[in-house]
DONUGU-44685 format. One record per atom (N, C-alpha, C): x, y, z. Coordinates in steps of 0.05 Angstrom, whole numbers, padded with zeros to 5 digits, always signed. Example, Ala and Ser with C-alpha at 12.3 -4.5 7.8 and 13.67 -1.06 7.14 Angstrom:
2
+00264-00114+00156/+00246-00090+00156/+00264-00066+00156/+00257-00045+00142/+00273-00021+00143/+00258+00001+00157/
//
This chain:
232
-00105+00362+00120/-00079+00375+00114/-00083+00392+00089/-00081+00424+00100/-00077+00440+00065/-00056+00435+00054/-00067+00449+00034/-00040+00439-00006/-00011+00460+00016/-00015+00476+00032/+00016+00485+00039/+00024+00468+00057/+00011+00453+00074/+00028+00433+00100/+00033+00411+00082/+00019+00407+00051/+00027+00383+00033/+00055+00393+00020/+00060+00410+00021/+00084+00422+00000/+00108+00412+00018/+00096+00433+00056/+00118+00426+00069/+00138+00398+00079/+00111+00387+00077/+00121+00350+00080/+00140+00346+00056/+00127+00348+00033/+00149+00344+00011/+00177+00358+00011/+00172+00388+00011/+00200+00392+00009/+00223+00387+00037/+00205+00380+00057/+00230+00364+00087/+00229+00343+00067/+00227+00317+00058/+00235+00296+00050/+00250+00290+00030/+00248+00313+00007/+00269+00316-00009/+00290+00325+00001/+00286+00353+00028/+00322+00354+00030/+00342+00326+00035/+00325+00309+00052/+00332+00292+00062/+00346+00264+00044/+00331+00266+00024/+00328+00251-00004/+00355+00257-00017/+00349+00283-00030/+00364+00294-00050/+00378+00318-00029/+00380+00324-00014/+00390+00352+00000/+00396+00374-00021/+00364+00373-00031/+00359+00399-00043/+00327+00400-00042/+00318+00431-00043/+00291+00433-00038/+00269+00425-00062/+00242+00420-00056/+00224+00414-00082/+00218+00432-00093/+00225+00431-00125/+00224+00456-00146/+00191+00454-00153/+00177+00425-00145/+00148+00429-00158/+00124+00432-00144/+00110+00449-00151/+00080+00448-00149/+00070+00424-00141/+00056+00422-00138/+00029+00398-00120/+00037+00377-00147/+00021+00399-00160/+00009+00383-00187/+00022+00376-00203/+00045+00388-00203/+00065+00378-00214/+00089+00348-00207/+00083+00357-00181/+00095+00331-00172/+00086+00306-00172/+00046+00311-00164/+00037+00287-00169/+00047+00280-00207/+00037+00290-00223/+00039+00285-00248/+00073+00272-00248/+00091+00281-00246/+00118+00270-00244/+00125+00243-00223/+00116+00236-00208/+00118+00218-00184/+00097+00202-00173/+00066+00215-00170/+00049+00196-00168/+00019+00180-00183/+00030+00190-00209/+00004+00195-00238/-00002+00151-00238/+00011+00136-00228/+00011+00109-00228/+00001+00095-00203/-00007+00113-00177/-00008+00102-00160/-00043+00104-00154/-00053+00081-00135/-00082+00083-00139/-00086+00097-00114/-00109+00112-00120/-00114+00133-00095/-00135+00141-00093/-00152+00153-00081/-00180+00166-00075/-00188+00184-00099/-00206+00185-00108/-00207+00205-00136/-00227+00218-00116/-00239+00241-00137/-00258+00270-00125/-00281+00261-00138/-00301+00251-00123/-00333+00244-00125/-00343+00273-00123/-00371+00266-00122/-00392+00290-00100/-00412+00272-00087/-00415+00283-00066/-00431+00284-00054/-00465+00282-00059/-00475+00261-00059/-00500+00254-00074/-00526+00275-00067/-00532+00284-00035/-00541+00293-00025/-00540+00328-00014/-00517+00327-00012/-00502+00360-00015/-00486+00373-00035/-00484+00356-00055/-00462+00367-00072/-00435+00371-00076/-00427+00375-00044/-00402+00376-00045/-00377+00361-00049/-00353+00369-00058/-00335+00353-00066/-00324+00333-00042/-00316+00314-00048/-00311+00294-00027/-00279+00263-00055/-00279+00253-00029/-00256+00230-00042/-00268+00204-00040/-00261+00184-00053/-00265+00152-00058/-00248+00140-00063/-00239+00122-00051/-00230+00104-00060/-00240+00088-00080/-00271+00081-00074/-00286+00070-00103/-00300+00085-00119/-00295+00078-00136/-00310+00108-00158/-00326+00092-00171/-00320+00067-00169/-00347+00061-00191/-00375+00063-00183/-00388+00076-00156/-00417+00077-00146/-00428+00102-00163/-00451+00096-00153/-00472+00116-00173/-00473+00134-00148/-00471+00130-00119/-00478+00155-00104/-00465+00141-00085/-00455+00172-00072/-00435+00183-00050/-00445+00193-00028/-00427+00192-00007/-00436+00206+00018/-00419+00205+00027/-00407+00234+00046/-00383+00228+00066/-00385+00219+00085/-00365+00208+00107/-00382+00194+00130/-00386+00207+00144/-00381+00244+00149/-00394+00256+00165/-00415+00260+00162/-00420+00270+00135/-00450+00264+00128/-00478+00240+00130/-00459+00220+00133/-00471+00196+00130/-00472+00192+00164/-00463+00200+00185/-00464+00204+00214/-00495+00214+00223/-00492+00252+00199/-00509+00262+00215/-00542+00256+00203/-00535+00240+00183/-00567+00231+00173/-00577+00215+00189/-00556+00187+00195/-00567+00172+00216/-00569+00188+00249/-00562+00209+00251/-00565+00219+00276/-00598+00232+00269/-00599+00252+00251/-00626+00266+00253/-00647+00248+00227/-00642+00232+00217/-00675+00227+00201/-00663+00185+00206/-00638+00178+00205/-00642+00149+00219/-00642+00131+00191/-00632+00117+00190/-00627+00094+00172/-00647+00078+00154/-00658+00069+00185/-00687+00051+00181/-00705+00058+00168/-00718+00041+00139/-00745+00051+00133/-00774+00035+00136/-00794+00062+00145/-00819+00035+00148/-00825+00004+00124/-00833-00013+00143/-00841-00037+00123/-00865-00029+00102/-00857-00034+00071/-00887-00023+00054/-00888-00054+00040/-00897-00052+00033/-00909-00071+00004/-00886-00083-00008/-00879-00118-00006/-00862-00114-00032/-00875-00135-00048/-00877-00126-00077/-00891-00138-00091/-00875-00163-00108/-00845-00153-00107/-00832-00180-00128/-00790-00164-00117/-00779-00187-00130/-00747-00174-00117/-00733-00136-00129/-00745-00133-00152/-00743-00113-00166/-00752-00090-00137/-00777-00082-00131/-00775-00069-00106/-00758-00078-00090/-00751-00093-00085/-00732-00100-00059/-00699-00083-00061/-00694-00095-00097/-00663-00082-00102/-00669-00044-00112/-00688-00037-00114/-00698-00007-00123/-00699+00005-00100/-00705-00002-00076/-00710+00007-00048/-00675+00011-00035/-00656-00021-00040/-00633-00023-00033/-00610+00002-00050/-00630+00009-00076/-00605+00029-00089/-00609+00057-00078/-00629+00056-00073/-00641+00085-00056/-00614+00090-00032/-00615+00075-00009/-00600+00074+00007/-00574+00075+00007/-00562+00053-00019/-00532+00047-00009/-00520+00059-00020/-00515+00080-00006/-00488+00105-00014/-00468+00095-00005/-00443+00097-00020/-00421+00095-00019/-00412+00113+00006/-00395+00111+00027/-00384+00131+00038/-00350+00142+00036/-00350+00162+00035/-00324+00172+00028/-00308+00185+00047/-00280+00190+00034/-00268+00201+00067/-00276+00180+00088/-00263+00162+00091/-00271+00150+00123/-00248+00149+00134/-00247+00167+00156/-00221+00173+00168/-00223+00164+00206/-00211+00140+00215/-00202+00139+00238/-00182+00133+00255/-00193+00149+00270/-00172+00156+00294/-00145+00173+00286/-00153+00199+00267/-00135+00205+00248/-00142+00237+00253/-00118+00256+00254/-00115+00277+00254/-00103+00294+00232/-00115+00317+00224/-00115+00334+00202/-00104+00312+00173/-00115+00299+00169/-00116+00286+00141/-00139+00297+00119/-00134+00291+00099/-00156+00304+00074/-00151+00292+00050/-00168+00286+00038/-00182+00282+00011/-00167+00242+00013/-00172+00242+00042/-00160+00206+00049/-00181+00182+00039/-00175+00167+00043/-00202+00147+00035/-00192+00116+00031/-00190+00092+00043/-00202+00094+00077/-00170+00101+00093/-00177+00104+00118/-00144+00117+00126/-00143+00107+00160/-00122+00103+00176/-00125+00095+00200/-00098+00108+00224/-00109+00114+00236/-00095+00127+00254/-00075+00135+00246/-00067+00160+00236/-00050+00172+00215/-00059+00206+00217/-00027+00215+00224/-00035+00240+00222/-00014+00258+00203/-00030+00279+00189/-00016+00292+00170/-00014+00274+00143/-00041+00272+00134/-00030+00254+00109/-00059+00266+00089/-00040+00267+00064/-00058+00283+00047/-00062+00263+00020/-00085+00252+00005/-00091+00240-00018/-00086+00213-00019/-00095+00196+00008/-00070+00172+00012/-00095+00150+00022/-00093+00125+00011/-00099+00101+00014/-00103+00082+00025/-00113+00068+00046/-00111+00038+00059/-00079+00051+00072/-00080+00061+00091/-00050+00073+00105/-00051+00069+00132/-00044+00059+00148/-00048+00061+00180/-00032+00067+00183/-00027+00084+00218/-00008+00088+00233/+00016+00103+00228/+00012+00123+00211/+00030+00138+00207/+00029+00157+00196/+00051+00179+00192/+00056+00205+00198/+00056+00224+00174/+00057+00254+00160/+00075+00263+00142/+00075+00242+00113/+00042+00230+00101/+00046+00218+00077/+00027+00236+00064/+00039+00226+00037/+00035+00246+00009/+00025+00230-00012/+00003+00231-00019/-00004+00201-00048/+00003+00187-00039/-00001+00165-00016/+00006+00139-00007/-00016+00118-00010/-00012+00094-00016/-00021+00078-00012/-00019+00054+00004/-00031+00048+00027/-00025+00019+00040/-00001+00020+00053/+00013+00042+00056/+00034+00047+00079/+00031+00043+00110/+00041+00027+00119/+00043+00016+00152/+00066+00029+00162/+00056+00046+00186/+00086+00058+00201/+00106+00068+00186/+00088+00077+00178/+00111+00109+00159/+00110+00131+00169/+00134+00142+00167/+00138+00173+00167/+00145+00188+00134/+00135+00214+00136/+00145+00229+00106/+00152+00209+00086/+00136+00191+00072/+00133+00176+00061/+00113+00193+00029/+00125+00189+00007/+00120+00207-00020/+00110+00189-00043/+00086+00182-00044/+00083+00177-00070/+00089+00140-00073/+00086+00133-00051/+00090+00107-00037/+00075+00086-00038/+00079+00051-00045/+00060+00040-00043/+00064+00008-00021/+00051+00013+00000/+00055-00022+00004/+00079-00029+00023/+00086-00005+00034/+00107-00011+00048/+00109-00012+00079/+00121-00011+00094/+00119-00013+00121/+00153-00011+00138/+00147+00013+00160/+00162+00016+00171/+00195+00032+00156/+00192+00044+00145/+00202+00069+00128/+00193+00096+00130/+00212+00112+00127/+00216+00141+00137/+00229+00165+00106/+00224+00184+00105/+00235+00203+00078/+00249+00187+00071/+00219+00178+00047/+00222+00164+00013/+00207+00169-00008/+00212+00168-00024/+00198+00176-00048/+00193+00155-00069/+00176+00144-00078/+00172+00122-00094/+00182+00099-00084/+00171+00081-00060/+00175+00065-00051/+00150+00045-00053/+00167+00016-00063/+00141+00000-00069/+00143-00022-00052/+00127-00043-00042/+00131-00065-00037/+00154-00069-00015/+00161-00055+00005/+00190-00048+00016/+00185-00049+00044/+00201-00051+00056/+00204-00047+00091/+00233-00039+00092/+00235-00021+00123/+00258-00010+00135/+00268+00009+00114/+00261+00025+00098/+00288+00036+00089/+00274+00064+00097/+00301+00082+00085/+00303+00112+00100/+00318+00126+00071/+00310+00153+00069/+00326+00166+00064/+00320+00160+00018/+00312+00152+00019/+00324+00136-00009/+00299+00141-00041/+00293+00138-00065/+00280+00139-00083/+00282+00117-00101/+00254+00116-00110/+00248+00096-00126/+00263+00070-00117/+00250+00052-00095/+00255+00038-00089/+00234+00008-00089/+00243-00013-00107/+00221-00039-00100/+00228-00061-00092/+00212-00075-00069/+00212-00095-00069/+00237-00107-00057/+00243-00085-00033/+00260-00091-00017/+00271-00070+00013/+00289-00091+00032/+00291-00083+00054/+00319-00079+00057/+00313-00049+00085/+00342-00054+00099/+00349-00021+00079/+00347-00007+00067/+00357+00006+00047/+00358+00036+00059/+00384+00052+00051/+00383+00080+00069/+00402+00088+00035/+00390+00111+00044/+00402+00133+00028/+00421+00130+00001/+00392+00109-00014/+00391+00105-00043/+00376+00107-00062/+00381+00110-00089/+00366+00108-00104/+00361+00097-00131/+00336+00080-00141/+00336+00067-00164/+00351+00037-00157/+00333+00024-00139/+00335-00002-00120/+00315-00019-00123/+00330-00042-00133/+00298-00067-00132/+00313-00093-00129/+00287-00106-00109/+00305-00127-00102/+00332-00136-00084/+00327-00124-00066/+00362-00113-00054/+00347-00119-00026/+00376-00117-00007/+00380-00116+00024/+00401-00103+00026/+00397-00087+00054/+00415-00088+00065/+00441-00068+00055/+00424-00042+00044/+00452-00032+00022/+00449-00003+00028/+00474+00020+00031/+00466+00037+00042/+00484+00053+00022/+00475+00083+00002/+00477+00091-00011/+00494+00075-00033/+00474+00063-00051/+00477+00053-00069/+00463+00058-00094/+00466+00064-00114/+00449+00071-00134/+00443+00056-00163/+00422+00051-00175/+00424+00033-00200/+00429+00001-00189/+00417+00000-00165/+00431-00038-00158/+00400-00050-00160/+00410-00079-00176/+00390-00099-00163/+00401-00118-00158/+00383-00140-00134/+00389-00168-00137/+00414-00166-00116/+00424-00158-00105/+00448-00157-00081/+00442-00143-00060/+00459-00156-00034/+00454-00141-00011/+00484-00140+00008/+00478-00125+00033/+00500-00119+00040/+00526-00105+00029/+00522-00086+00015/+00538-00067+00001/+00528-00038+00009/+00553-00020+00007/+00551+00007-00001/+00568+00015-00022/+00566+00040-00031/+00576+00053-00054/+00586+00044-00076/+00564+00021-00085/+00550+00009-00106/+00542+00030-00125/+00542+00021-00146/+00534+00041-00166/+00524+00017-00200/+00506+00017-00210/+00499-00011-00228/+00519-00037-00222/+00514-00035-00197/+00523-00067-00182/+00549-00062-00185/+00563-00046-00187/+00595-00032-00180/+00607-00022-00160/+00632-00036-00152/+00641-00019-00123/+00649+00011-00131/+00649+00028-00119/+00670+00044-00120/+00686+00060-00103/+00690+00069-00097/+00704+00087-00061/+00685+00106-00061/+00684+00114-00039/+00666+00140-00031/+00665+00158-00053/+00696+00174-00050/+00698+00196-00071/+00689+00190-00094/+00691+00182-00105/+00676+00165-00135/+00654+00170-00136/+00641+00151-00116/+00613+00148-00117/+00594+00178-00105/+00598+00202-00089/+00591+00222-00088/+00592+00236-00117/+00619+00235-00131/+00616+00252-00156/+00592+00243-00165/+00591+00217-00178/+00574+00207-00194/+00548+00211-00192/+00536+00211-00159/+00520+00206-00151/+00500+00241-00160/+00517+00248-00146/+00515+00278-00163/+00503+00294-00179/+00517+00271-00205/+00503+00280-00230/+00481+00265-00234/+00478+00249-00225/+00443+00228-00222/+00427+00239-00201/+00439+00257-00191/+00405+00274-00176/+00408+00295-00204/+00423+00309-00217/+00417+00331-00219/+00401+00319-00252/+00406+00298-00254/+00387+00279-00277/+00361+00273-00268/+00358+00267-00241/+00337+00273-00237/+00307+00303-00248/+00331+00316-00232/+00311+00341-00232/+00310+00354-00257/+00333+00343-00274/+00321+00355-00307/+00309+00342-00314/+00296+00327-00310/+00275+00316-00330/+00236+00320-00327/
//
């Protein structure tokens, strides 16, 4: 996925979010939204040079797994038996070989700079993710759609900063809980549907720091806490 089908994912999930479009750059957004989350960094390529992703960075050498395909296709894995004289050849021979591989992408369509990633399509800079759609800086996401900057969650759809969470839709900065639509700044909760500033309760709407209030109320308010958002 290029940096423009990455933009477009983002800004569908903020209308949806905030029903307003994304004012930032790539880089800007990661830096604002996903500068905490763990993700594939930019290795090279031990043998070609070229830039490539990891999830582990701590190896001394890289290889992508296409690359690492077509070596074992044309020169082959195996090396003849020589001499070993003590374990030092044995582990000097083993560092030769064990390249890290990067990018390992399956059963996955137009993804990039992923690392490892599983049947998932449209997902750009994203982590241990199966089965799902439209993610952005994700980590460890199960059955997501348009999912932003996300970690650990499963079965959620346009969100942005969602941790530890299942079922929710629509909502930001959300942890360590289910059931949640079209809220934001949620932890700990069930079951709550535009609610903002709540923890520790479930089954509520138009909640506001664990406050009822009527609709009308809670739209003004809500209001000025997106537009707090985006100034900052």
């Amino acid at each position: 996925m290029n940096e423009k089908q990455t933009l477009t994912v983002i800004d569908n999930t903020f209308r949806m979010i905030f029903n307003r479009p994304n004012p930032y750059s790539l880089d800007d957004f990661f830096s604002k939204f996903a500068f905490d989350i763990r993700l594939p960094r930019k290795v090279t390529d031990s043998i070609t040079g070229e830039e490539t992703w990891s999830e582990n960075i701590n190896s001394n050498i890289f290889m992508t797994q296409k690359n690492m395909r077509l070596y074992d296709e044309q020169k082959g894995w195996m090396l003849s038996k020589r001499l070993i004289k003590n374990l030092n050849d044995i582990i000097n021979l083993w560092k030769k070989i064990n390249y890290t591989t990067t990018e390992r992408q399956y059963d996955c369509i137009n993804v990039s700079r992923c690392d490892p990633i599983y049947k998932c399509e449209n997902a750009f800079n994203c982590a241990d993710c199966n089965n799902s759609k439209n993610i952005v800086f994700c980590d460890g996401c199960i059955k997501c759609e348009n999912m932003l900057a996300s970690q650990r969650t499963t079965n959620s759809g346009f969100c942005l900063r969602v941790d530890d969470s299942s079922t929710c839709s629509n909502s930001y900065n959300v942890i360590c809980s289910s059931n949640i639509s079209n809220s934001i700044f949620i932890q700990d909760c069930s079951n709550l549907h535009e609610c903002i500033f709540c923890s520790h309760i479930s089954n509520h709407k138009f909640c506001i720091s664990n406050m009822q209030f009527d609709e009308t109320e809670y739209y003004a308010i809500k209001e000025q806490i997106i537009n707090w958002i985006f100034s900052g």
